[in-house]
N, CA, C and O atoms as CSV, one atom per row, in Angstrom:
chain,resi,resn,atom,element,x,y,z
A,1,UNK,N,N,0.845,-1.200,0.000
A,1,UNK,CA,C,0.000,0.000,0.000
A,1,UNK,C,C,0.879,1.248,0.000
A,1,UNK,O,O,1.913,1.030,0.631
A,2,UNK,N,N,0.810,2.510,-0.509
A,2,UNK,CA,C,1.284,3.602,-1.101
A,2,UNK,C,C,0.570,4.349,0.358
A,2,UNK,O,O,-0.630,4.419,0.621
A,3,UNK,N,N,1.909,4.939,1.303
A,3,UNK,CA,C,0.949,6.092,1.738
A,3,UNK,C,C,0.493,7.148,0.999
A,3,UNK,O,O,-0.723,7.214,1.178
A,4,UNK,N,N,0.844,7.949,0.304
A,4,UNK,CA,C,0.646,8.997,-0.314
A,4,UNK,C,C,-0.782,8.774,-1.034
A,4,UNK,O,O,-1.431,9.756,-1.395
A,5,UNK,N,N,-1.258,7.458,-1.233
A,5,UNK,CA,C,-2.207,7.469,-2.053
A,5,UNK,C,C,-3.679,7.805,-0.475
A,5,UNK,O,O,-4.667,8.537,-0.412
A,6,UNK,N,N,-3.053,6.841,0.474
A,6,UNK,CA,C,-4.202,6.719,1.455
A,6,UNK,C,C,-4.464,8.726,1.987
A,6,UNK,O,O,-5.546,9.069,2.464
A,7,UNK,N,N,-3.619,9.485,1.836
A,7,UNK,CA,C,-3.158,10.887,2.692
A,7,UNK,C,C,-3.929,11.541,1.566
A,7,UNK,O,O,-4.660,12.480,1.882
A,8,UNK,N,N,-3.865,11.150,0.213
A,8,UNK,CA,C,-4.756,11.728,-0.593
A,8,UNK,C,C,-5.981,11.506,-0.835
A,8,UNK,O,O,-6.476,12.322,-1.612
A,9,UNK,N,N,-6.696,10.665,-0.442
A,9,UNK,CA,C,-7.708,9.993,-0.119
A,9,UNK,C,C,-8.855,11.004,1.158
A,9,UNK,O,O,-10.055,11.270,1.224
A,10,UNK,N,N,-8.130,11.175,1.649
A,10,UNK,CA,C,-8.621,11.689,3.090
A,10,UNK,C,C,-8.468,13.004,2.915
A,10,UNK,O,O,-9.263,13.759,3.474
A,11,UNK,N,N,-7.370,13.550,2.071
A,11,UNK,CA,C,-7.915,15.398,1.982
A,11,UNK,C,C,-8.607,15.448,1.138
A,11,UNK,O,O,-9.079,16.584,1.096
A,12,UNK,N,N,-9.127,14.599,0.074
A,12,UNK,CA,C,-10.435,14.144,-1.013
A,12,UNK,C,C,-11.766,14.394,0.031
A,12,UNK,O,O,-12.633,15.265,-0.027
A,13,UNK,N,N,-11.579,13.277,1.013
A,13,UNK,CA,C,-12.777,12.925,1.701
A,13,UNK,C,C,-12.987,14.562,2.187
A,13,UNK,O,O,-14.008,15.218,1.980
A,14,UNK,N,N,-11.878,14.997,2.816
A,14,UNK,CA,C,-12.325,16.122,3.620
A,14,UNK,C,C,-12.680,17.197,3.108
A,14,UNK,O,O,-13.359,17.916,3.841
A,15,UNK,N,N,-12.344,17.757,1.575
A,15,UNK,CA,C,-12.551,18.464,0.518
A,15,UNK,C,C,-13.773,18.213,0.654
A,15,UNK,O,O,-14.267,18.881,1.562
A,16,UNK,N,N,-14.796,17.232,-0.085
A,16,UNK,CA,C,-16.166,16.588,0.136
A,16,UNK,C,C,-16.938,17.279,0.908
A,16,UNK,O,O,-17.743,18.091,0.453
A,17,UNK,N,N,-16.800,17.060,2.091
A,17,UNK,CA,C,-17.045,17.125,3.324
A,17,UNK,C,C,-17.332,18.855,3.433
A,17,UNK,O,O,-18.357,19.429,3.800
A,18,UNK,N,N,-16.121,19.387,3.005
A,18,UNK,CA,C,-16.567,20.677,3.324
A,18,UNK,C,C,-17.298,21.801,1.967
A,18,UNK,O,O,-17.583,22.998,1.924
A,19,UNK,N,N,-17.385,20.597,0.943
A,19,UNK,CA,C,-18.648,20.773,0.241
A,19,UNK,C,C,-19.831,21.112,0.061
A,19,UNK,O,O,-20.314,22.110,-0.472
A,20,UNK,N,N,-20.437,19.922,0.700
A,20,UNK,CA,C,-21.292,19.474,0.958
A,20,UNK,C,C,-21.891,20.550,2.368
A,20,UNK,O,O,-23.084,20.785,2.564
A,21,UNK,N,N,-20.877,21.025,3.125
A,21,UNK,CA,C,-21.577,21.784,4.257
A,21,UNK,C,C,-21.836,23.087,3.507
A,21,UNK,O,O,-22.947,23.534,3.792
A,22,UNK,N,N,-21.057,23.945,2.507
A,22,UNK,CA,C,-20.482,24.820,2.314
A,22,UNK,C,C,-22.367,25.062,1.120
A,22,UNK,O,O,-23.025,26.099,1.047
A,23,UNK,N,N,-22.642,23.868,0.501
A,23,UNK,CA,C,-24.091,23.737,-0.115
A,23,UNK,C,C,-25.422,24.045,0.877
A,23,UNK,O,O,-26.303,24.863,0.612
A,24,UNK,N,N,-25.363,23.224,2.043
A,24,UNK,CA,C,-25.955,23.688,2.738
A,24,UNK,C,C,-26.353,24.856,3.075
A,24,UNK,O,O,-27.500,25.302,3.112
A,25,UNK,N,N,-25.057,25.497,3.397
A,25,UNK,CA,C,-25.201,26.868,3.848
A,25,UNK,C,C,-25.727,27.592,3.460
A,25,UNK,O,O,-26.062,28.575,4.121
A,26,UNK,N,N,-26.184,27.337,1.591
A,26,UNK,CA,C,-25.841,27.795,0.644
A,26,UNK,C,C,-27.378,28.352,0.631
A,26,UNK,O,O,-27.912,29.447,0.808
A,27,UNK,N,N,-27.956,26.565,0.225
A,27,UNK,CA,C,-29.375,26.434,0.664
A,27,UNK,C,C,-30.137,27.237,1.841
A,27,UNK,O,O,-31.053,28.054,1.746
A,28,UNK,N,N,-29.804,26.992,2.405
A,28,UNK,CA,C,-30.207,27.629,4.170
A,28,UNK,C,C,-30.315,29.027,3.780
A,28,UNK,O,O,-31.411,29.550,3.984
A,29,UNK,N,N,-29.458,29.687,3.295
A,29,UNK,CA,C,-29.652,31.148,3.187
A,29,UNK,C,C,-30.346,31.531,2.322
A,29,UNK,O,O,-31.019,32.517,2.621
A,30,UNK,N,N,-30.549,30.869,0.638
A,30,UNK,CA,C,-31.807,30.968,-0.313
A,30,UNK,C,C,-32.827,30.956,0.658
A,30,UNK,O,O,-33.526,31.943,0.889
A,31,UNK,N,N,-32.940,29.868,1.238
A,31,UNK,CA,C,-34.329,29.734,1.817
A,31,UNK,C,C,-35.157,30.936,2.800
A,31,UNK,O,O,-36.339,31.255,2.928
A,32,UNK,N,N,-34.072,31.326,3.308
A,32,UNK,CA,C,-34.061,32.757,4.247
A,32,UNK,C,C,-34.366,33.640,3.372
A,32,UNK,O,O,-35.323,34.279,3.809
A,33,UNK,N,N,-34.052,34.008,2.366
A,33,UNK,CA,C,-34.222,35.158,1.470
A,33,UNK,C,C,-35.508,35.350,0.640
A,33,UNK,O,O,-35.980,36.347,0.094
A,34,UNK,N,N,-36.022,33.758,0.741
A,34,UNK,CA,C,-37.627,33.578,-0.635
A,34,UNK,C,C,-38.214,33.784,1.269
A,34,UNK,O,O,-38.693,34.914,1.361
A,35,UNK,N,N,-38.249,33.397,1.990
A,35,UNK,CA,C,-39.560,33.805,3.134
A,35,UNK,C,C,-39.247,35.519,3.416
A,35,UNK,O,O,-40.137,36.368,3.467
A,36,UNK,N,N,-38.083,35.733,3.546
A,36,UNK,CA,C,-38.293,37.309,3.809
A,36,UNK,C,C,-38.956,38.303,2.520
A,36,UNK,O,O,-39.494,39.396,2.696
A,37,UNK,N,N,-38.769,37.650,1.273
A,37,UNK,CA,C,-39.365,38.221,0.028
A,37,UNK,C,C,-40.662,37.769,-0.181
A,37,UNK,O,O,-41.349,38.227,-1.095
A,38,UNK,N,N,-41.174,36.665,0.802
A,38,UNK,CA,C,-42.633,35.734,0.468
A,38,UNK,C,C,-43.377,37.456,1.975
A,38,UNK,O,O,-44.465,38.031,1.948
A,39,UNK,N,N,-42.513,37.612,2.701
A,39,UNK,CA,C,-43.326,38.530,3.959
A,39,UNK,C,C,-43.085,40.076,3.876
A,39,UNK,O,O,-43.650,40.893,4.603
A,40,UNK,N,N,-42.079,40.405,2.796
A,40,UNK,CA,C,-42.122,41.414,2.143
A,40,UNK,C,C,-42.953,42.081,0.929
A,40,UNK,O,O,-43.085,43.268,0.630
A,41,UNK,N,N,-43.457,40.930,0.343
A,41,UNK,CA,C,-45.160,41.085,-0.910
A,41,UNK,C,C,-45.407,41.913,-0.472
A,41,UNK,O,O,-44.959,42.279,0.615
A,42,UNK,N,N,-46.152,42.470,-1.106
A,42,UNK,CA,C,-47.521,43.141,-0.506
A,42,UNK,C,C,-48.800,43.125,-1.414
A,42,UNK,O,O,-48.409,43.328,-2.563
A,43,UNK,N,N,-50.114,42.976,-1.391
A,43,UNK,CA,C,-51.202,42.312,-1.850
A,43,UNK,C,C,-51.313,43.359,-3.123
A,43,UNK,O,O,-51.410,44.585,-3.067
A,44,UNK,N,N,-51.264,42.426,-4.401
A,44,UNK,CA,C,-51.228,43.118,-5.822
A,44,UNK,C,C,-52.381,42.570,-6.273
A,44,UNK,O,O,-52.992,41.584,-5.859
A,45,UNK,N,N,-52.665,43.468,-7.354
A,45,UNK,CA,C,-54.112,44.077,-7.673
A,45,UNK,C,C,-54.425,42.838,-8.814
A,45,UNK,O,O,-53.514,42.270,-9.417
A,46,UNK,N,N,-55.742,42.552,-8.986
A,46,UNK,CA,C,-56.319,41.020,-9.259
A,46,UNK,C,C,-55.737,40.804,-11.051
A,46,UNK,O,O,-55.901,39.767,-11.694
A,47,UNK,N,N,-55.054,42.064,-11.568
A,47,UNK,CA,C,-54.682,41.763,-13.090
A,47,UNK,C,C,-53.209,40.870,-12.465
A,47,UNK,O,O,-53.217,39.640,-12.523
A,48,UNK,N,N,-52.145,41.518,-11.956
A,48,UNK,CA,C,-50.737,40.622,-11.131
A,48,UNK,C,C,-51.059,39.833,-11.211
A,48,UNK,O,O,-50.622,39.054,-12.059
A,49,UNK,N,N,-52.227,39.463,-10.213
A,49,UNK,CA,C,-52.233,37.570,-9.814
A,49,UNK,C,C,-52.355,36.816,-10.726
A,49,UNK,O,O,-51.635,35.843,-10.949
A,50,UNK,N,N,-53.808,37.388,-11.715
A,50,UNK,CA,C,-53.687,36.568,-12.717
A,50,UNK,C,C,-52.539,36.105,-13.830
A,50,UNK,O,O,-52.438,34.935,-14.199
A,51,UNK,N,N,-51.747,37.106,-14.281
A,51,UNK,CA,C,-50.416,37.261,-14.609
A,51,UNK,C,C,-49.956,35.942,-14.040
A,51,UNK,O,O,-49.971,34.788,-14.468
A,52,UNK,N,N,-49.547,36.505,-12.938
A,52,UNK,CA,C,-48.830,35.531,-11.864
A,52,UNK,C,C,-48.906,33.852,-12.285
A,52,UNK,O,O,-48.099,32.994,-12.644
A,53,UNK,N,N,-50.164,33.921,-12.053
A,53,UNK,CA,C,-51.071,32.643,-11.895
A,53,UNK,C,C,-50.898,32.125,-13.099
A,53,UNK,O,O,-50.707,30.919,-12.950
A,54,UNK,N,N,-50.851,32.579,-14.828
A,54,UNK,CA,C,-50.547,31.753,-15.740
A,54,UNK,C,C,-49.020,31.592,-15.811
A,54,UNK,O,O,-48.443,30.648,-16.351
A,55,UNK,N,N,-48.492,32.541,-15.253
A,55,UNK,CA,C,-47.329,31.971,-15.590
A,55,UNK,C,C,-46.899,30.938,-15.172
A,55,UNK,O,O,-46.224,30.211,-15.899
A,56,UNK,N,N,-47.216,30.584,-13.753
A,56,UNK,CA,C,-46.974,29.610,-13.464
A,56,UNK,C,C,-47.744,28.063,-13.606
A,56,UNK,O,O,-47.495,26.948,-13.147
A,57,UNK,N,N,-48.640,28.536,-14.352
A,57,UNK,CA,C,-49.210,27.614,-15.119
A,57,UNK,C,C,-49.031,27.029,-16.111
A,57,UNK,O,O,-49.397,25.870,-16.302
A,58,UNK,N,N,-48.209,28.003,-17.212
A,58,UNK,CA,C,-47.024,27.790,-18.231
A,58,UNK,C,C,-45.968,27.027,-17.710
A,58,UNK,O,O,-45.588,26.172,-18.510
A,59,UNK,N,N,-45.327,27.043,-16.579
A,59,UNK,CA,C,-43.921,26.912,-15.955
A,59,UNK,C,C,-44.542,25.230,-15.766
A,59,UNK,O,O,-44.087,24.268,-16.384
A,60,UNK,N,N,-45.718,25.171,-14.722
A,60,UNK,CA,C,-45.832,23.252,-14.740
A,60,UNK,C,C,-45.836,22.862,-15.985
A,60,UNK,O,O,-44.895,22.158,-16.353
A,61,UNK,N,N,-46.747,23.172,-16.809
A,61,UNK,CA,C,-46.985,22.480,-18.282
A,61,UNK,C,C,-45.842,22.441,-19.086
A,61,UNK,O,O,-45.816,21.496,-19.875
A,62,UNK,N,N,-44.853,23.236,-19.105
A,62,UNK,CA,C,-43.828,22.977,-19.227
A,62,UNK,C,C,-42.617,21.873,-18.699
A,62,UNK,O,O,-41.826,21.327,-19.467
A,63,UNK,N,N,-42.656,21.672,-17.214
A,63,UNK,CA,C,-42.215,20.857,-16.474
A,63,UNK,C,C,-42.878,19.390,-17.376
A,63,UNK,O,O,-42.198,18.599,-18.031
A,64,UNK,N,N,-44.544,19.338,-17.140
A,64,UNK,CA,C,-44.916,18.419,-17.318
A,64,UNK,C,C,-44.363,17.572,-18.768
A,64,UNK,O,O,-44.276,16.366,-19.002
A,65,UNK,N,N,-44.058,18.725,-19.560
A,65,UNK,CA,C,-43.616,18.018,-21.144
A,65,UNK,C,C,-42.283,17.584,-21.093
A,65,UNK,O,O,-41.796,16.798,-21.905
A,66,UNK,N,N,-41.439,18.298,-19.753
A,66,UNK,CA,C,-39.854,18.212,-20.261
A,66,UNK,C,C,-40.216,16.454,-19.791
A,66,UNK,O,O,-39.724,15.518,-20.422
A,67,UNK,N,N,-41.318,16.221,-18.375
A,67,UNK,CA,C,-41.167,14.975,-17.738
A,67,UNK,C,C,-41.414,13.826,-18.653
A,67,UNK,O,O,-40.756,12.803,-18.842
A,68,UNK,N,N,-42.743,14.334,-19.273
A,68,UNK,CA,C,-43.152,13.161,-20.106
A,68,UNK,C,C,-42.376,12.521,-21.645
A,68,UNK,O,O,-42.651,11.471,-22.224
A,69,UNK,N,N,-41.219,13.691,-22.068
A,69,UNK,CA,C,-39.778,13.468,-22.563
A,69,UNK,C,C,-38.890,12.761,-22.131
A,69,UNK,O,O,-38.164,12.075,-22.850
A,70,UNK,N,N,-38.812,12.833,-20.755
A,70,UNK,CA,C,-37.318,12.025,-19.755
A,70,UNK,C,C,-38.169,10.084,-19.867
A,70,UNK,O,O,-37.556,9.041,-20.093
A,71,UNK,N,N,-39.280,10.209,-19.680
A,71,UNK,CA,C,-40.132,9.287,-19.519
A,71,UNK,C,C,-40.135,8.257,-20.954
A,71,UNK,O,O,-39.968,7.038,-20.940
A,72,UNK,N,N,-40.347,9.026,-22.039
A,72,UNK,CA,C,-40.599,8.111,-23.494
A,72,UNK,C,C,-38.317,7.575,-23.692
A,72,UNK,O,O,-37.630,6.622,-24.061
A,73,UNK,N,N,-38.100,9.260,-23.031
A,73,UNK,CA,C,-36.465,8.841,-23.194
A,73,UNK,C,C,-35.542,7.534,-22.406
A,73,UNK,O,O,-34.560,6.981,-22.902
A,74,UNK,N,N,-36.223,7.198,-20.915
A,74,UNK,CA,C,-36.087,6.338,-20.606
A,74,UNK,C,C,-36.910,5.206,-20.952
A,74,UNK,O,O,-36.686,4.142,-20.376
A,75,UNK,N,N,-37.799,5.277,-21.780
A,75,UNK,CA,C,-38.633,3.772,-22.434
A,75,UNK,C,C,-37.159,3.433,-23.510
A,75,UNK,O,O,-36.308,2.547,-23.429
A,76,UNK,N,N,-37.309,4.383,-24.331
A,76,UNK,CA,C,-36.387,4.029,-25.426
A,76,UNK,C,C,-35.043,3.888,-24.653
A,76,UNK,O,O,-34.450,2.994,-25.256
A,77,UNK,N,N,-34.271,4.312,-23.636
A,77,UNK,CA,C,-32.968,4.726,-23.041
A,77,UNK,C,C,-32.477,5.455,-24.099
A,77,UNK,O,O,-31.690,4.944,-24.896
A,78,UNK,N,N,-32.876,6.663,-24.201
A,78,UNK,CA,C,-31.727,7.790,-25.265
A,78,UNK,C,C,-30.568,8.422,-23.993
A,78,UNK,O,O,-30.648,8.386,-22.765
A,79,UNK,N,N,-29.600,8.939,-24.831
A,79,UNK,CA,C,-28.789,9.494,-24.480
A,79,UNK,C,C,-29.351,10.836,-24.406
A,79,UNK,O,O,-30.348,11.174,-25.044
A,80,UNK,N,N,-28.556,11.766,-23.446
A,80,UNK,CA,C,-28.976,13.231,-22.952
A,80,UNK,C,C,-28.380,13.879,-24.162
A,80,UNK,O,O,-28.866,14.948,-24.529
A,81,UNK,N,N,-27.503,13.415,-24.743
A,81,UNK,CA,C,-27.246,14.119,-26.297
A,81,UNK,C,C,-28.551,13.754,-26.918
A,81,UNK,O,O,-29.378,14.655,-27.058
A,82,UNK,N,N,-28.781,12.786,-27.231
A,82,UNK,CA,C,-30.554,12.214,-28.452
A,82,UNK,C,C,-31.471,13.398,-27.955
A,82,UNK,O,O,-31.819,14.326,-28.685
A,83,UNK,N,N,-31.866,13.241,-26.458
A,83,UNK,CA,C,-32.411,13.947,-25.827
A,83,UNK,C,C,-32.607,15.384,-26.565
A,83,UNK,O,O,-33.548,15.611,-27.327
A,84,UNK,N,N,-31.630,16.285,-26.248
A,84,UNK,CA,C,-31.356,17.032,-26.277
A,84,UNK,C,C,-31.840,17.755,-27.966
A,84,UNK,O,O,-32.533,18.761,-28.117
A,85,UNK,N,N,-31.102,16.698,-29.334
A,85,UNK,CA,C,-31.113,17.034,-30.106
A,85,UNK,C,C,-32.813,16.516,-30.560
A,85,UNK,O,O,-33.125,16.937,-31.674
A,86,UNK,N,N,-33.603,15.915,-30.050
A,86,UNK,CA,C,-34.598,15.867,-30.270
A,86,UNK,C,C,-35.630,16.823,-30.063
A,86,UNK,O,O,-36.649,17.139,-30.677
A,87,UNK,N,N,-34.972,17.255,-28.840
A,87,UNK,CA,C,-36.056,18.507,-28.313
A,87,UNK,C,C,-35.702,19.642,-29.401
A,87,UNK,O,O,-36.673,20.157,-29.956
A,88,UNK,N,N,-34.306,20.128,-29.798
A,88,UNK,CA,C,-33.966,21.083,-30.685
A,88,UNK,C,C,-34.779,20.675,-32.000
A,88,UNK,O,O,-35.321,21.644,-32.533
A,89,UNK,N,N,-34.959,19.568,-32.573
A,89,UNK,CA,C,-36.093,19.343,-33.559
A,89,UNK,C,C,-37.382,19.506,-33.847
A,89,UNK,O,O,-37.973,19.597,-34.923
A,90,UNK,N,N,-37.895,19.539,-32.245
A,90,UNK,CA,C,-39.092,19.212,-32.239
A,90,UNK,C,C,-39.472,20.970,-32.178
A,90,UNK,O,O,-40.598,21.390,-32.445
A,91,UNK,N,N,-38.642,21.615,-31.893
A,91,UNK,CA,C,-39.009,23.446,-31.382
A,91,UNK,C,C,-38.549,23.408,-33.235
A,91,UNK,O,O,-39.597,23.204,-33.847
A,92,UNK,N,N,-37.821,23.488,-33.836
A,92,UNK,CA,C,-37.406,24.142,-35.104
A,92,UNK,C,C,-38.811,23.921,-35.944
A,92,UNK,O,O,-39.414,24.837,-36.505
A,93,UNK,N,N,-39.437,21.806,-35.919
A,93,UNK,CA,C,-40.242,22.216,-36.665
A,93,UNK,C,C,-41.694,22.989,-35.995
A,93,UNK,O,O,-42.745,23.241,-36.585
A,94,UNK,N,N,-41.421,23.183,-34.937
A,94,UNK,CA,C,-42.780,23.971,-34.258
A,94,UNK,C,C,-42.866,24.865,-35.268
A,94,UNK,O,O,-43.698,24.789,-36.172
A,95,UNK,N,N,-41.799,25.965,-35.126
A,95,UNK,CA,C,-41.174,26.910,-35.364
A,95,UNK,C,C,-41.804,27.121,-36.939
A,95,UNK,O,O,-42.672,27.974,-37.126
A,96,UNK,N,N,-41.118,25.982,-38.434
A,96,UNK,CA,C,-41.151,25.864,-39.344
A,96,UNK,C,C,-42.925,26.038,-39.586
A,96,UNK,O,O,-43.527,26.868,-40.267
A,97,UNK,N,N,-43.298,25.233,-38.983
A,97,UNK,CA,C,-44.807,25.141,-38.794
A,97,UNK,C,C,-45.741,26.474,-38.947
A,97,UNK,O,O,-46.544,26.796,-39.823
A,98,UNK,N,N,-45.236,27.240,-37.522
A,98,UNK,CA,C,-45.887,28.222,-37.031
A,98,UNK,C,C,-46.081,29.345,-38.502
A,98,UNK,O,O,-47.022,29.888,-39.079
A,99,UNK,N,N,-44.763,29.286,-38.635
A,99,UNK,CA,C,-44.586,30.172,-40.346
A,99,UNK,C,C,-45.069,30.093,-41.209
A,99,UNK,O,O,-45.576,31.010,-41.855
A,100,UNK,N,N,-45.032,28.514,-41.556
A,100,UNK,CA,C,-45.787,27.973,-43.238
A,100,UNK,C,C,-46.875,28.634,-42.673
A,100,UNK,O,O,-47.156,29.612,-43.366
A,101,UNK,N,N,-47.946,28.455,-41.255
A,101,UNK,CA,C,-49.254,28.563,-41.050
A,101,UNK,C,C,-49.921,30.166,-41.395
A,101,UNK,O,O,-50.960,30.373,-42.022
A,102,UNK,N,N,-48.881,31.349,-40.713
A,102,UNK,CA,C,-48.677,32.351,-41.169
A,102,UNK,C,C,-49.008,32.760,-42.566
A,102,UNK,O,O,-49.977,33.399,-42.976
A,103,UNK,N,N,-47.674,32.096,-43.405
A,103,UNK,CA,C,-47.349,32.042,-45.062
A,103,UNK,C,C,-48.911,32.190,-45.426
A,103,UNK,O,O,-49.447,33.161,-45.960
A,104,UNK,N,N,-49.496,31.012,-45.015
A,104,UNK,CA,C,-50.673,30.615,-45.842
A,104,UNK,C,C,-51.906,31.305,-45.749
A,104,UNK,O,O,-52.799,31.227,-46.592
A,105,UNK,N,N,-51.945,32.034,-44.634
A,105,UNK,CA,C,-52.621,33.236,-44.250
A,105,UNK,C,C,-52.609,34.369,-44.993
A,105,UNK,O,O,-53.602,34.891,-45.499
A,106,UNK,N,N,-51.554,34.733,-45.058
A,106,UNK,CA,C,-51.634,35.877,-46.220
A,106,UNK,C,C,-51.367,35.707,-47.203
A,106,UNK,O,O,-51.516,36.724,-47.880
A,107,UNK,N,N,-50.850,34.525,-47.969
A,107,UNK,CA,C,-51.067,34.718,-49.097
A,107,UNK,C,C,-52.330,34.894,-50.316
A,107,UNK,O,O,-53.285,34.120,-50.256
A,108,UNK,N,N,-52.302,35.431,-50.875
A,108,UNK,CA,C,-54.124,35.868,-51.732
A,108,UNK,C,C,-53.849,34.849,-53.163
A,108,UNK,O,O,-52.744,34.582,-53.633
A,109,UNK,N,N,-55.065,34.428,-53.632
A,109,UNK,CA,C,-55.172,33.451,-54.311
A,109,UNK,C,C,-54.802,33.832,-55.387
A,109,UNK,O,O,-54.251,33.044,-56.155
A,110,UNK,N,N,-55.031,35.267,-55.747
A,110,UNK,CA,C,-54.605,36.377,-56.868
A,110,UNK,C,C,-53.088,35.990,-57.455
A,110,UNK,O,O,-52.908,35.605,-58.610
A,111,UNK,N,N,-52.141,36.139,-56.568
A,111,UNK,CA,C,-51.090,35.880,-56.653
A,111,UNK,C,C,-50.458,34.987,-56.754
A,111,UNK,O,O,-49.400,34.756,-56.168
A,112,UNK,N,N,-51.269,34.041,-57.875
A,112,UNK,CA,C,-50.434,33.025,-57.484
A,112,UNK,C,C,-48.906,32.686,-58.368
A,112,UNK,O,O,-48.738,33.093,-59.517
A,113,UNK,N,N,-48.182,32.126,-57.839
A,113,UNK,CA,C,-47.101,31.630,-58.961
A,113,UNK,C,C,-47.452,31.248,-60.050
A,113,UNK,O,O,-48.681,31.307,-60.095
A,114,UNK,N,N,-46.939,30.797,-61.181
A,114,UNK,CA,C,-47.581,30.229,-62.877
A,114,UNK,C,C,-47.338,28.796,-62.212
A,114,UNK,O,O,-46.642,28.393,-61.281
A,115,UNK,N,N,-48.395,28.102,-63.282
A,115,UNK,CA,C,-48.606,26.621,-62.667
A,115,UNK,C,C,-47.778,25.741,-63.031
A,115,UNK,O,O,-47.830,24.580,-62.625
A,116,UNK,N,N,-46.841,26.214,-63.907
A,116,UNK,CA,C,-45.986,25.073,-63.826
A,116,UNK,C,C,-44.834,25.391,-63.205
A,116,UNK,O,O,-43.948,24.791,-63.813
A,117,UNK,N,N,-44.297,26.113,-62.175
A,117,UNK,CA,C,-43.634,27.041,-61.127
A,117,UNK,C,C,-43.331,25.581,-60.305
A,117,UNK,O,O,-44.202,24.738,-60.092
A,118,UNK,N,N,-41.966,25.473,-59.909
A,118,UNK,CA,C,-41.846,24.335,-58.784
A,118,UNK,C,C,-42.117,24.624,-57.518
A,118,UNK,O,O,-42.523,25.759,-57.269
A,119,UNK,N,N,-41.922,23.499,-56.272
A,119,UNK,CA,C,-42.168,23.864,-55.492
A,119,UNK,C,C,-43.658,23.075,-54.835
A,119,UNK,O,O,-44.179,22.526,-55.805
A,120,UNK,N,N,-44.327,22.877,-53.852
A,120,UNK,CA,C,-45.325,22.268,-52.769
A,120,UNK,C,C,-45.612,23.248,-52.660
A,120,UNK,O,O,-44.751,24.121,-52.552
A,121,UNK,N,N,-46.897,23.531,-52.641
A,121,UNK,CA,C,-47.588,24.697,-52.316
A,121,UNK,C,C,-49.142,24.393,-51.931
A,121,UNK,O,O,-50.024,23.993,-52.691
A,122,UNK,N,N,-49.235,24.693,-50.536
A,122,UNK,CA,C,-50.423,24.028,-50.037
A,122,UNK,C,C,-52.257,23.956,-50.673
A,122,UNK,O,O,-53.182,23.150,-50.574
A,123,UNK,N,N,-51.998,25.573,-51.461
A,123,UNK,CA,C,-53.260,25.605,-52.047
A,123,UNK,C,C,-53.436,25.432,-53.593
A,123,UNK,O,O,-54.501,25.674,-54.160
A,124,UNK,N,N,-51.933,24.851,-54.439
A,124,UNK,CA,C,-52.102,25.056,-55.585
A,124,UNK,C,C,-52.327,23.464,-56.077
A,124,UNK,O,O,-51.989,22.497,-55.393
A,125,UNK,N,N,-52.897,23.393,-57.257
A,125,UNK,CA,C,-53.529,22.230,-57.523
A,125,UNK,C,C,-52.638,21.767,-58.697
A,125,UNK,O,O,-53.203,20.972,-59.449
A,126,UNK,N,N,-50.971,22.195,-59.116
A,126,UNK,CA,C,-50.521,21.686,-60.041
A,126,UNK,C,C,-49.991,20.403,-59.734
A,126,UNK,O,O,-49.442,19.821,-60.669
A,127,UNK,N,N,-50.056,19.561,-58.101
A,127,UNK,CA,C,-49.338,18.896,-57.734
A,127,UNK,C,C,-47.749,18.263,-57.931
A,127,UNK,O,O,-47.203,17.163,-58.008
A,128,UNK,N,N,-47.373,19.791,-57.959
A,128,UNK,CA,C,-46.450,19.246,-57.674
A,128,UNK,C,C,-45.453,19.643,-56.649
A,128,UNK,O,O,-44.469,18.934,-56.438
């Protein structure tokens, strides 16, 4: 056995150690700061709350989707990379979506491209 290895071991452990208290502390004092800011409020007028109130209604439903993601991700076991790049897919084609839906809104029937013009185009009937 190597002393040097056991001496390093133990200022590891004790490093740890004063971690772990040093988090605490850390905690302990957040917690002090949201009750003195929870008794510092003062009663806001019924448009705030409601405010208030969706947002944090947004914030679960949000939670709830990241959960029910971690959930299909552990059926399949993806990696927090898959993960990750799935969710970036799934917002782009939101995204792509939201636009075409837009696009198609204003565009006027008047205008349309000539029909033999390439291209998918949701309302034109040259199929192609």
């Amino acid at each position: 056995k190597k002393i040097g290895a056991s001496r390093r071991y133990y200022f590891y452990d004790e490093r740890e150690k004063k971690e772990e208290e040093e988090k605490q502390e850390k905690k302990e004092k957040q917690k002090e700061k949201k009750q003195k800011q929870q008794q510092e409020e003062k009663p806001m007028s019924d448009e705030d709350a409601a405010i208030k109130k969706r947002k944090e209604i947004i914030k679960a439903f949000r939670k709830i989707q990241m959960r029910k993601a971690a959930e299909i991700a552990l059926k399949k076991k993806y990696s927090k990379r898959k993960l990750r790049h799935n969710n970036k897919k799934r917002q782009k084609n939101a995204k792509r979506r939201r636009k075409k839906g837009e696009q198609m809104e204003i565009q006027d029937p008047k205008n349309k491209p000539p029909k033999n013009g390439g291209g998918s185009f949701g309302w034109c009937s040259c199929g192609r």
